[in-house]
KEFISE-479169 format. One record per residue: residue number from 1; residue in three letters; x, z, y of N, C-alpha, C in turn. Coordinates in Angstrom, 3 decimals, decimal comma, always signed. Atoms other than C-alpha are relative to their C-alpha. Layout:
<node><num>NUM</num><residuo>ALA</residuo><n_px>X</n_px><n_pz>Z</n_pz><n_py>Y</n_py><ca_px>X</ca_px><ca_pz>Z</ca_pz><ca_py>Y</ca_py><c_px>X</c_px><c_pz>Z</c_pz><c_py>Y</c_py></node>
...
// end
This chain:
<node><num>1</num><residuo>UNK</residuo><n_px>+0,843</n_px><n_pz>+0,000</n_pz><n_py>-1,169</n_py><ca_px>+0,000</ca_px><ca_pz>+0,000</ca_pz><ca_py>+0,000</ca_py><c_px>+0,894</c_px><c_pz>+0,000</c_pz><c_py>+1,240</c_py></node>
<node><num>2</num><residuo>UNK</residuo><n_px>-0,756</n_px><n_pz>-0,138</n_pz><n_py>-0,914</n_py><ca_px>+1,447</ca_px><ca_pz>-0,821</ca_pz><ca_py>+3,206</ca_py><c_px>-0,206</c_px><c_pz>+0,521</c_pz><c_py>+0,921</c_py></node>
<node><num>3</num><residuo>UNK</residuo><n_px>+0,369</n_px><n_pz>-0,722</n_pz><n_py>-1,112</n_py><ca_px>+1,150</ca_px><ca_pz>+1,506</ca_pz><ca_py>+6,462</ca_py><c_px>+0,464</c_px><c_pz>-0,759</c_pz><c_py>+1,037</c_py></node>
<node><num>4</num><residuo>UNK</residuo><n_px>+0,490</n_px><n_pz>+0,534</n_pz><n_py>-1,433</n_py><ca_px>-0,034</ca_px><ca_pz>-0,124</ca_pz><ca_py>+9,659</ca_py><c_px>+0,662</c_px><c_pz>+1,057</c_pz><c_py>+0,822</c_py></node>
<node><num>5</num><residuo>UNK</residuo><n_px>-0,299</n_px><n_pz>-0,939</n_pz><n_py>-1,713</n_py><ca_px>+1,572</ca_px><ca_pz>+0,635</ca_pz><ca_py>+13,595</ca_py><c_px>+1,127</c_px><c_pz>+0,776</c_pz><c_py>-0,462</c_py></node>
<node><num>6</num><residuo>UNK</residuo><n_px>-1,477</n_px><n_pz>-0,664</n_pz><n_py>-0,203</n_py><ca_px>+4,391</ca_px><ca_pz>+2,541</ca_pz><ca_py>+14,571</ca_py><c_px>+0,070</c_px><c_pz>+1,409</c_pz><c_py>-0,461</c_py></node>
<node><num>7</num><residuo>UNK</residuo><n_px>-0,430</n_px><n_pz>-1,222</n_pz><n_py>+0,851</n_py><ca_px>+5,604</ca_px><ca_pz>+5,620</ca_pz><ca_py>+13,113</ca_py><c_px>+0,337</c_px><c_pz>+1,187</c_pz><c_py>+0,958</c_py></node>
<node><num>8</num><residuo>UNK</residuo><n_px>+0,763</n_px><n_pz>-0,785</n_pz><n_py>-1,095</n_py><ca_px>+4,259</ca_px><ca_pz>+8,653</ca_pz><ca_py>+15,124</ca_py><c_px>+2,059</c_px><c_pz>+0,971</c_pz><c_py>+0,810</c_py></node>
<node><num>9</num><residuo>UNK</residuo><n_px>-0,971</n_px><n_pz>-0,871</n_pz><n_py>-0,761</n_py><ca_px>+7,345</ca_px><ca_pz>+10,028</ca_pz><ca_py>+17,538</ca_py><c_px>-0,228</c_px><c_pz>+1,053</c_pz><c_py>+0,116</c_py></node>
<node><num>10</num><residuo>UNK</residuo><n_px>-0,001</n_px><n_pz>-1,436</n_pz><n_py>-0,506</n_py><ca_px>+8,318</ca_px><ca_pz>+13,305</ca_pz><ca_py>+17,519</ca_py><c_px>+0,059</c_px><c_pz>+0,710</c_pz><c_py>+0,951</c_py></node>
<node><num>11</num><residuo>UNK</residuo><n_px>+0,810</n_px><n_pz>-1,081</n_pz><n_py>-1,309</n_py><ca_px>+6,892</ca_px><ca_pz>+16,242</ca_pz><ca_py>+19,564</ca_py><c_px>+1,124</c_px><c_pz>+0,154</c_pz><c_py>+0,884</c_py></node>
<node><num>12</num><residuo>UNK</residuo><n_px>-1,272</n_px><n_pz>-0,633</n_pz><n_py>-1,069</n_py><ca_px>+10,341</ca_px><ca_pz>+16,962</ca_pz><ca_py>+21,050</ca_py><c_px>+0,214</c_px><c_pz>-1,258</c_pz><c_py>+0,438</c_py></node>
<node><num>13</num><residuo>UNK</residuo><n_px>-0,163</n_px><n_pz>+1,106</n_pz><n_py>-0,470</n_py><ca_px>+10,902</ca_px><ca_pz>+13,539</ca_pz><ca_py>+21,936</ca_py><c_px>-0,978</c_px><c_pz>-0,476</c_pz><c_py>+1,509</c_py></node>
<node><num>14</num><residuo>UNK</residuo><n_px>+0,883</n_px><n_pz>-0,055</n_pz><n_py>-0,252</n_py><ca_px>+7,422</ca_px><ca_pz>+13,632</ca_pz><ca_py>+23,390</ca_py><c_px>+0,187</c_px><c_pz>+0,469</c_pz><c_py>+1,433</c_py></node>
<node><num>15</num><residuo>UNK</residuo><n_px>-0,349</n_px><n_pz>-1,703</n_pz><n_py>-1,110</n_py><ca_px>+8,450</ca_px><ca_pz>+16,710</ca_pz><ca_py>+25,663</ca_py><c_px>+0,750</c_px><c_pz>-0,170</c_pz><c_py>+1,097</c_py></node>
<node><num>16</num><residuo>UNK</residuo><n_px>-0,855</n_px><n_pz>+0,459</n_pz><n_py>-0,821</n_py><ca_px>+11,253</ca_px><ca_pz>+14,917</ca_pz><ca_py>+27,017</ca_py><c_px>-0,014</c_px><c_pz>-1,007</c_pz><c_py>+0,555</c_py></node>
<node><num>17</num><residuo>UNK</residuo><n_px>+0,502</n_px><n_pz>+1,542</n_pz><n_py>-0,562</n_py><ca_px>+9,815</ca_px><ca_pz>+11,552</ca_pz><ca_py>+27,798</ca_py><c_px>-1,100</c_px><c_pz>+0,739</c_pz><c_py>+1,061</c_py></node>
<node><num>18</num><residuo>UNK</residuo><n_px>+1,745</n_px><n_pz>-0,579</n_pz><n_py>-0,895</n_py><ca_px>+7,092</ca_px><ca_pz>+13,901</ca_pz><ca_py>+29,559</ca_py><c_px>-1,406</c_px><c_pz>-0,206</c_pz><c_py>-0,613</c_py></node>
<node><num>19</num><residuo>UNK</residuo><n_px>+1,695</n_px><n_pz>+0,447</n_pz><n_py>+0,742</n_py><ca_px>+4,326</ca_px><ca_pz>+12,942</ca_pz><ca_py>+27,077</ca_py><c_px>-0,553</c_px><c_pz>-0,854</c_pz><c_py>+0,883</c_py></node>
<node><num>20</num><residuo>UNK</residuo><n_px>+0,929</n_px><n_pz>+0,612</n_pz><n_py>-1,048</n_py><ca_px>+3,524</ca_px><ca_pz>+9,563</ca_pz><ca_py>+29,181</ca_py><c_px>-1,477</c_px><c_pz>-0,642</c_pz><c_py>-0,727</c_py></node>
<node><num>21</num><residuo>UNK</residuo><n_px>+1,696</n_px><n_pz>+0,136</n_pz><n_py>+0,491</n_py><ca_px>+0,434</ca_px><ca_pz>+9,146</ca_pz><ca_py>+26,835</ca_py><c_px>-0,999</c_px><c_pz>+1,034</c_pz><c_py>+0,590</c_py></node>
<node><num>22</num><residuo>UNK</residuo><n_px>+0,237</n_px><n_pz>-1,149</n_pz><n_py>-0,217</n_py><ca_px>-0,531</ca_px><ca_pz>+12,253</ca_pz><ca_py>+27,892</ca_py><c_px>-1,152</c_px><c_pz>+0,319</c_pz><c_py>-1,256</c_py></node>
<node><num>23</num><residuo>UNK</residuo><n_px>+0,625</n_px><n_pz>-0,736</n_pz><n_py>+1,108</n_py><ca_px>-1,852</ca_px><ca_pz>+12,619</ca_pz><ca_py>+23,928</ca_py><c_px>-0,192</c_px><c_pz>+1,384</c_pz><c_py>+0,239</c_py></node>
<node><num>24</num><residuo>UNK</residuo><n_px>-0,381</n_px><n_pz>-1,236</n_pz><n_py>+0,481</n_py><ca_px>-1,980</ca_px><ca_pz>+16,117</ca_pz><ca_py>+22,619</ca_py><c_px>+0,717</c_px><c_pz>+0,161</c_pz><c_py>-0,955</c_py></node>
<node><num>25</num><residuo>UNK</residuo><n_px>-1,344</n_px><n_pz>-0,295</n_pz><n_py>+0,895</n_py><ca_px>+1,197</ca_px><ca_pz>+17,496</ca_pz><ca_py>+20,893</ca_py><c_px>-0,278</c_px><c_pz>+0,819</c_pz><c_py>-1,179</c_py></node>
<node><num>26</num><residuo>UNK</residuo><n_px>+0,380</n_px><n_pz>-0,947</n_pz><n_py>+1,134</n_py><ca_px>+1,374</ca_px><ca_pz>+18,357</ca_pz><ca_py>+17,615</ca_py><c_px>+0,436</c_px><c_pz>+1,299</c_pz><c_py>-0,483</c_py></node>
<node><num>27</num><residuo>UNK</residuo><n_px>-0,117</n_px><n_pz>-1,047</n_pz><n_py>+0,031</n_py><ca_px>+1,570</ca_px><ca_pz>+21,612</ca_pz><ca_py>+16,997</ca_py><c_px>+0,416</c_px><c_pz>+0,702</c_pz><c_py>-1,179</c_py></node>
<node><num>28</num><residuo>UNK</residuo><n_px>-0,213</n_px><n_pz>-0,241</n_pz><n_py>+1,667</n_py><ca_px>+1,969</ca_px><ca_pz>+22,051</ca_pz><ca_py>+13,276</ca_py><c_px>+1,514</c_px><c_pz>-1,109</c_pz><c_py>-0,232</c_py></node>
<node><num>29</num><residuo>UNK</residuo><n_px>-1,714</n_px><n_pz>+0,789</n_pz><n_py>+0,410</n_py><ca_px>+5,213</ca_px><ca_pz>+19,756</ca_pz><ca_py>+13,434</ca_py><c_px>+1,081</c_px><c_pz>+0,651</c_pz><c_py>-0,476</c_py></node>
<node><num>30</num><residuo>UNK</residuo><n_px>-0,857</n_px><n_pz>-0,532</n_pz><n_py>-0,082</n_py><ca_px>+8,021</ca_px><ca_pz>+21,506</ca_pz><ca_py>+11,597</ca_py><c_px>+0,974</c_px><c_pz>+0,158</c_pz><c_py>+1,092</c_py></node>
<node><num>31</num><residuo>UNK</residuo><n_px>-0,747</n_px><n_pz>-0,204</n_pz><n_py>-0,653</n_py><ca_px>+10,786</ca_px><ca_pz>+22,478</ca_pz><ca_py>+13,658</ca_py><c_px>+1,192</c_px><c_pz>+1,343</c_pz><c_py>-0,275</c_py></node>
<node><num>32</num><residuo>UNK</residuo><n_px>-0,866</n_px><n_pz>-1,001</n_pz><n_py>+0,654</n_py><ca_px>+13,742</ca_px><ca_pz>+24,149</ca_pz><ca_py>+12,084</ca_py><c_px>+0,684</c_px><c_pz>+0,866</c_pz><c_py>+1,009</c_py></node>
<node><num>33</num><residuo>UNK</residuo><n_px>-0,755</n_px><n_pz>-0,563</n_pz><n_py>-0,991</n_py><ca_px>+15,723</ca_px><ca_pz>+26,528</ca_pz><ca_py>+13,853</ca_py><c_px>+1,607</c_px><c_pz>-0,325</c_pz><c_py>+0,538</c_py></node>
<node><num>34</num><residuo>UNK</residuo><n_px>-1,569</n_px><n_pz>+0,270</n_pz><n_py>-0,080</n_py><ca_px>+19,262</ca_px><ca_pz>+25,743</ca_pz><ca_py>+15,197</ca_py><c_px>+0,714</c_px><c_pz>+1,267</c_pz><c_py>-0,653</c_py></node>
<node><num>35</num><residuo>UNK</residuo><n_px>-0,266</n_px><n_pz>-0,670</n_pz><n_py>+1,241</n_py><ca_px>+21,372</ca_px><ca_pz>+27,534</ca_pz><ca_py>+12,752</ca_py><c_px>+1,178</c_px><c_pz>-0,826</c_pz><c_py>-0,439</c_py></node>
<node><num>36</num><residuo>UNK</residuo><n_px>-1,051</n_px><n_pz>+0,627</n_pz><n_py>+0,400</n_py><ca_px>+24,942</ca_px><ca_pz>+26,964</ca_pz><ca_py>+11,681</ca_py><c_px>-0,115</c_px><c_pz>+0,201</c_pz><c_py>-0,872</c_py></node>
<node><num>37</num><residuo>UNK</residuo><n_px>+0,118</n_px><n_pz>+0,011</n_pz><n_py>+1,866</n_py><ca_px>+24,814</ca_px><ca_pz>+26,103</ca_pz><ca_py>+8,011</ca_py><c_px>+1,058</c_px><c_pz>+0,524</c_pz><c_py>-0,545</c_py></node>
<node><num>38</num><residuo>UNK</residuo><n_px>-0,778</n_px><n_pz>-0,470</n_pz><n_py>+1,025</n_py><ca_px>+26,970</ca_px><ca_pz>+27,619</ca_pz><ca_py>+5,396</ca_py><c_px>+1,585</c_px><c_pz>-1,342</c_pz><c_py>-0,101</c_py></node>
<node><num>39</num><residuo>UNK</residuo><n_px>-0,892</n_px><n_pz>+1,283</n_pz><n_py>+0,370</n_py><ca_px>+30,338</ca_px><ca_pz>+25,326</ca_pz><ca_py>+5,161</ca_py><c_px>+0,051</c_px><c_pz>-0,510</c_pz><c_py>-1,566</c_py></node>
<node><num>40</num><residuo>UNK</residuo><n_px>-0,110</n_px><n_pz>+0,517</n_pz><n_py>+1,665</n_py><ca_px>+30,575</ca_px><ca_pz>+23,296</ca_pz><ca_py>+1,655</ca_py><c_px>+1,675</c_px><c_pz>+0,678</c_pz><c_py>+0,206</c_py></node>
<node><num>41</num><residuo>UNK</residuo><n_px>-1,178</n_px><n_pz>-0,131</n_pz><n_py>+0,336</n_py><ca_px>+33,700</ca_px><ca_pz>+24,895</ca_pz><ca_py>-0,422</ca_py><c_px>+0,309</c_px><c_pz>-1,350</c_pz><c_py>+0,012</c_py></node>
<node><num>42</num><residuo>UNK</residuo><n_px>-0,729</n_px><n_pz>+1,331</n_pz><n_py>+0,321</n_py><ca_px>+34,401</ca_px><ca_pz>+21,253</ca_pz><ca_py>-0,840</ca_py><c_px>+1,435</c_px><c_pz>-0,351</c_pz><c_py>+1,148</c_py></node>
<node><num>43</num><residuo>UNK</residuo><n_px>-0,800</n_px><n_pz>+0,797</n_pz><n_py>-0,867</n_py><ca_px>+35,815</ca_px><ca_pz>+20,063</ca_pz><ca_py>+2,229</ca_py><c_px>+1,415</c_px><c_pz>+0,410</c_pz><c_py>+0,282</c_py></node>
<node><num>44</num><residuo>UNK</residuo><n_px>-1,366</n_px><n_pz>-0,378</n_pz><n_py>+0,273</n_py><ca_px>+39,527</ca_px><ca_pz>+19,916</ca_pz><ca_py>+2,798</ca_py><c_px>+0,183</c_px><c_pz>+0,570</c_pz><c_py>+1,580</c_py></node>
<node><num>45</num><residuo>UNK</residuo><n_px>-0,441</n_px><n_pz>-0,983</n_pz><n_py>-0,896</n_py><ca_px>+41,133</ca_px><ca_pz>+22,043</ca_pz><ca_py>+5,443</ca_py><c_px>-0,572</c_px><c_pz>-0,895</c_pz><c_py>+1,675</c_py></node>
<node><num>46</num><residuo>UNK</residuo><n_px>+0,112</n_px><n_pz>+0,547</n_pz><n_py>-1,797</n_py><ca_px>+40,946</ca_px><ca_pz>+19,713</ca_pz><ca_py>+8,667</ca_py><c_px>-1,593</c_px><c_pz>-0,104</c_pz><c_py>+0,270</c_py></node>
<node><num>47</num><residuo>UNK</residuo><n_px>+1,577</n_px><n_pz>-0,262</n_pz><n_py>-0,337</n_py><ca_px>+37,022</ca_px><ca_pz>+19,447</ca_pz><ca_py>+8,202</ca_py><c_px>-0,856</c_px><c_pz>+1,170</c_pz><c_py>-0,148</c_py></node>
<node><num>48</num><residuo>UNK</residuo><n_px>+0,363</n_px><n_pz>-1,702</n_pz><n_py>-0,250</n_py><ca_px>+36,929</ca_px><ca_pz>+22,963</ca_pz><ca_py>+7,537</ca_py><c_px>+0,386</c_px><c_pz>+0,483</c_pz><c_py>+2,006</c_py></node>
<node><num>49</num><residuo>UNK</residuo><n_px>+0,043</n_px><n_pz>-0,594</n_pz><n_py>-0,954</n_py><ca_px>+37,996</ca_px><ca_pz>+23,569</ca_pz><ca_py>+10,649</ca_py><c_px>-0,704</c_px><c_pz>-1,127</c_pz><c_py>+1,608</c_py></node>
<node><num>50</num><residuo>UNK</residuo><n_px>+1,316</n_px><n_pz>+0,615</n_pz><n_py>-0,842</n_py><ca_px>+35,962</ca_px><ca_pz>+20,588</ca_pz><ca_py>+12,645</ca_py><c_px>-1,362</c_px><c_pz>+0,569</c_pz><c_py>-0,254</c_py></node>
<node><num>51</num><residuo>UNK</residuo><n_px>+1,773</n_px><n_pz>-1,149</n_pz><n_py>+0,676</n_py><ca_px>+32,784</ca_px><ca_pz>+22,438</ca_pz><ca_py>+10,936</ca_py><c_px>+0,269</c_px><c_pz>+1,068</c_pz><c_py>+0,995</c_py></node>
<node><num>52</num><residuo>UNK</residuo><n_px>+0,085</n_px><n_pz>-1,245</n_pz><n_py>-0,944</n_py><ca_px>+33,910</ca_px><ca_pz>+25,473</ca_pz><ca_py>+12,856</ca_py><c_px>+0,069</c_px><c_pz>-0,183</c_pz><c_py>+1,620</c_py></node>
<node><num>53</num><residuo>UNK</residuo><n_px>-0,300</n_px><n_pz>+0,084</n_pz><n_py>-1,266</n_py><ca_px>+34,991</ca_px><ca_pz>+23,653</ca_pz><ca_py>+16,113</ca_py><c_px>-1,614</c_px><c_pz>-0,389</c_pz><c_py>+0,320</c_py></node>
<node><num>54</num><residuo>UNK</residuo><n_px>+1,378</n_px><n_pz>+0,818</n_pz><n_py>-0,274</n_py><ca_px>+31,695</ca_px><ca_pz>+21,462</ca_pz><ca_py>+16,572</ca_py><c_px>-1,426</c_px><c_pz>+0,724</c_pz><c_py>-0,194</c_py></node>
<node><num>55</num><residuo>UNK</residuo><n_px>+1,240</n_px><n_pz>-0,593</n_pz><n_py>+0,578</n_py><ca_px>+29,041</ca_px><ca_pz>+23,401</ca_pz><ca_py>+14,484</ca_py><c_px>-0,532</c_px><c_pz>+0,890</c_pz><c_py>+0,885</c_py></node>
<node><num>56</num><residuo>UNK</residuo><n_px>+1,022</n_px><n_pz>-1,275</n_pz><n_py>-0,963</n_py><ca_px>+29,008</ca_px><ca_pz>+26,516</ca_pz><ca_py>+16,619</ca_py><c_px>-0,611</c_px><c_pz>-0,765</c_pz><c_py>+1,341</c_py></node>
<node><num>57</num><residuo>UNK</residuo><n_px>+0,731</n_px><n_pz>+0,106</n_pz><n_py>-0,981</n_py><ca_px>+28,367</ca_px><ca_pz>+24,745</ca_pz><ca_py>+19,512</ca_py><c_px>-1,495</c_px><c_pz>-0,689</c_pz><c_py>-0,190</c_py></node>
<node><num>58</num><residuo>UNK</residuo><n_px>+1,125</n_px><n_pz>+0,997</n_pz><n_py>+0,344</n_py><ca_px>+25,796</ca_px><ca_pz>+22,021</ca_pz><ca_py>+18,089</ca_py><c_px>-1,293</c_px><c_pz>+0,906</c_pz><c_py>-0,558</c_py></node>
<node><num>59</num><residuo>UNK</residuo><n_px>+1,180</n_px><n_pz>-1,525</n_pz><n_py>+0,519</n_py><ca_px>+23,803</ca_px><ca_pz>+25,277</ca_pz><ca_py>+16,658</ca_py><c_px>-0,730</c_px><c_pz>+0,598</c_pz><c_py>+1,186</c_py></node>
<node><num>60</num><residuo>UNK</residuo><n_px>-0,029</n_px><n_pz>-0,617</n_pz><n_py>-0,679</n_py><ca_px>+23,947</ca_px><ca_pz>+27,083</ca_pz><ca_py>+19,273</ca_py><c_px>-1,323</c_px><c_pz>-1,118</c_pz><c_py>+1,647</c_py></node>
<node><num>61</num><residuo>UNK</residuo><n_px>+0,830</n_px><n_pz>+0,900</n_pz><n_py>-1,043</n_py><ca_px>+22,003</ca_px><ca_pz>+24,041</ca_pz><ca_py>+21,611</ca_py><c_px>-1,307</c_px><c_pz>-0,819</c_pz><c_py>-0,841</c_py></node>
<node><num>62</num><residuo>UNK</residuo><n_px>+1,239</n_px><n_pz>+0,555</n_pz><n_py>+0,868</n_py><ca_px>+19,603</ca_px><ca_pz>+23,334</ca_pz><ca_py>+18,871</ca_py><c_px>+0,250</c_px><c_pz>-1,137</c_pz><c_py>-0,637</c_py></node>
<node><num>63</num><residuo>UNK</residuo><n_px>-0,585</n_px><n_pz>+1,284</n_pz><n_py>+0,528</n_py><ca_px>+21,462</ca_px><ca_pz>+20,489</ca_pz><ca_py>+17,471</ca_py><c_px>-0,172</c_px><c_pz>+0,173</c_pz><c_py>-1,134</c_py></node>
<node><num>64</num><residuo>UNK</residuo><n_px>-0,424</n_px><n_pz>+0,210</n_pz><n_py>+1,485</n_py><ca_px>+22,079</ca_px><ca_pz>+21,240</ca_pz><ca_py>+13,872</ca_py><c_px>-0,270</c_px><c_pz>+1,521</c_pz><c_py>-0,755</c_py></node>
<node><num>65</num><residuo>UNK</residuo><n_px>+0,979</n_px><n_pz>-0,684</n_pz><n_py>+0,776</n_py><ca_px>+19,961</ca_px><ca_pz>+22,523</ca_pz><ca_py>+11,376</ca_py><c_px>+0,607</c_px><c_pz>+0,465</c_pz><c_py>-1,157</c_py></node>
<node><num>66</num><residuo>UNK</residuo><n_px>-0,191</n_px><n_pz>-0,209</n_pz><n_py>+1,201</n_py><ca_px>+20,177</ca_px><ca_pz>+24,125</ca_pz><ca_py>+7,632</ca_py><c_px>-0,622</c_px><c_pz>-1,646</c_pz><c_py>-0,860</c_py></node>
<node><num>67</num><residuo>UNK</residuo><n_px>+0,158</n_px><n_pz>+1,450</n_pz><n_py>+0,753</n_py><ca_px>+18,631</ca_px><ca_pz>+20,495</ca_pz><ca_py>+6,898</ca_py><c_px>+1,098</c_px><c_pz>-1,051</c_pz><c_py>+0,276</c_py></node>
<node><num>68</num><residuo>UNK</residuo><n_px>-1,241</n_px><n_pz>+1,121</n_pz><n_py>-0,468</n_py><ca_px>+21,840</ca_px><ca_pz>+18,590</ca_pz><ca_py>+8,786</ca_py><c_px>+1,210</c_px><c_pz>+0,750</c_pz><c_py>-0,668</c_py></node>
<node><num>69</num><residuo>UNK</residuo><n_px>-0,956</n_px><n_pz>-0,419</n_pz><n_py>+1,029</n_py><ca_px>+24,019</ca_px><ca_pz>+20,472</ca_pz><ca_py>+6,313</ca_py><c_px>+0,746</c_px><c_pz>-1,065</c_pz><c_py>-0,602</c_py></node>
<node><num>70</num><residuo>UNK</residuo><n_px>-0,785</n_px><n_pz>+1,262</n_pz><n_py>+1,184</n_py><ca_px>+25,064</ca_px><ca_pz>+17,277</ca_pz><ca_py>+4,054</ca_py><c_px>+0,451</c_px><c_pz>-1,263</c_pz><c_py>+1,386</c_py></node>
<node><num>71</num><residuo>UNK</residuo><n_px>-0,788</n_px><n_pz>+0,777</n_pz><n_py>-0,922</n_py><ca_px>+25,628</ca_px><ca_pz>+15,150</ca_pz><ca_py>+6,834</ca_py><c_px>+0,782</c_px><c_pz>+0,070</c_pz><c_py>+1,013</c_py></node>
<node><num>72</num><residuo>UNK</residuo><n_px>-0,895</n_px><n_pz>-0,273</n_pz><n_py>-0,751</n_py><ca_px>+27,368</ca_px><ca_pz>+16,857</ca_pz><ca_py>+9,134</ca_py><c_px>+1,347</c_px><c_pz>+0,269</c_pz><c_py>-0,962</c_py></node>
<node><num>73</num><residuo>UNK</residuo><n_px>-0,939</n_px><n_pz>-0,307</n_pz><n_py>+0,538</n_py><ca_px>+29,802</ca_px><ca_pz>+17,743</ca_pz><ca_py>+6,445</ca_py><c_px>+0,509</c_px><c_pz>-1,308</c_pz><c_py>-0,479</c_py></node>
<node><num>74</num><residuo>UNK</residuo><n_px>-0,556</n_px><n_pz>+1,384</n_pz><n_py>+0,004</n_py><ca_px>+29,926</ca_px><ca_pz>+14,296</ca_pz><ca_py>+5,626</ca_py><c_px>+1,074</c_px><c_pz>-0,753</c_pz><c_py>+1,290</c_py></node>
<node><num>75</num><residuo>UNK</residuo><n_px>-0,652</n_px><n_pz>+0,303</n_pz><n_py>-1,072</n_py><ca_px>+30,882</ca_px><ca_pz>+13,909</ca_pz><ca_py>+9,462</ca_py><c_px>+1,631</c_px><c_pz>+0,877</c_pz><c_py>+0,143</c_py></node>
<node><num>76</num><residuo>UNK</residuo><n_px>-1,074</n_px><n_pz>-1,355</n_pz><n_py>-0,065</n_py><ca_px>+33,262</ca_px><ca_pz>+16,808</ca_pz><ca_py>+9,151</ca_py><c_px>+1,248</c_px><c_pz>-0,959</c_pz><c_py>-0,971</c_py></node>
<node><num>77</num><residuo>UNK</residuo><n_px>-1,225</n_px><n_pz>+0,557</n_pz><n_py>+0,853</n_py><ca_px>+35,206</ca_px><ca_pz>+14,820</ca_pz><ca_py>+6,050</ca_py><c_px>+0,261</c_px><c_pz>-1,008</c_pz><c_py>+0,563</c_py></node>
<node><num>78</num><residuo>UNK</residuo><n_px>-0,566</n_px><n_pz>+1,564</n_pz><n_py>-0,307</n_py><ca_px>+35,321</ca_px><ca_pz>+11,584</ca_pz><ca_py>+7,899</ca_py><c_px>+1,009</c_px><c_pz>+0,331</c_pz><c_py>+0,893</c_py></node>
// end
């Protein structure tokens, strides 16, 4: 089955454009908390310590979630 129209933009997006629909915002939208994730034992020393340079701040401004875990560490090894 294929789904018709554009694919509903998120509330925070919404917030910052000013809501020029002037819809109503959804209210039930997850929204994780900013939250520095756990580091993977994996990564080797130099992205151990980009995880620590970058993370706190990107947490700390609502950037990066317990769900941006795998890809930031992905960013961290590159």
């Amino acid at each position: 089955m294929a789904v018709r129209g554009r694919k509903p933009k998120p509330t925070a997006l919404k917030v910052l454009e000013g809501n020029p629909g002037h819809r109503p915002l959804n209210k039930k939208e997850p929204m994780p908390k900013g939250k520095l994730p756990r580091c993977p034992d994996w990564l080797e020393d130099d992205a151990k310590k980009e995880w620590k340079r970058l993370g706190k701040v990107l947490a700390e401004m609502g950037m990066l979630t317990e769900i941006d875990r795998a890809a930031f560490a992905g960013y961290c090894q590159a």
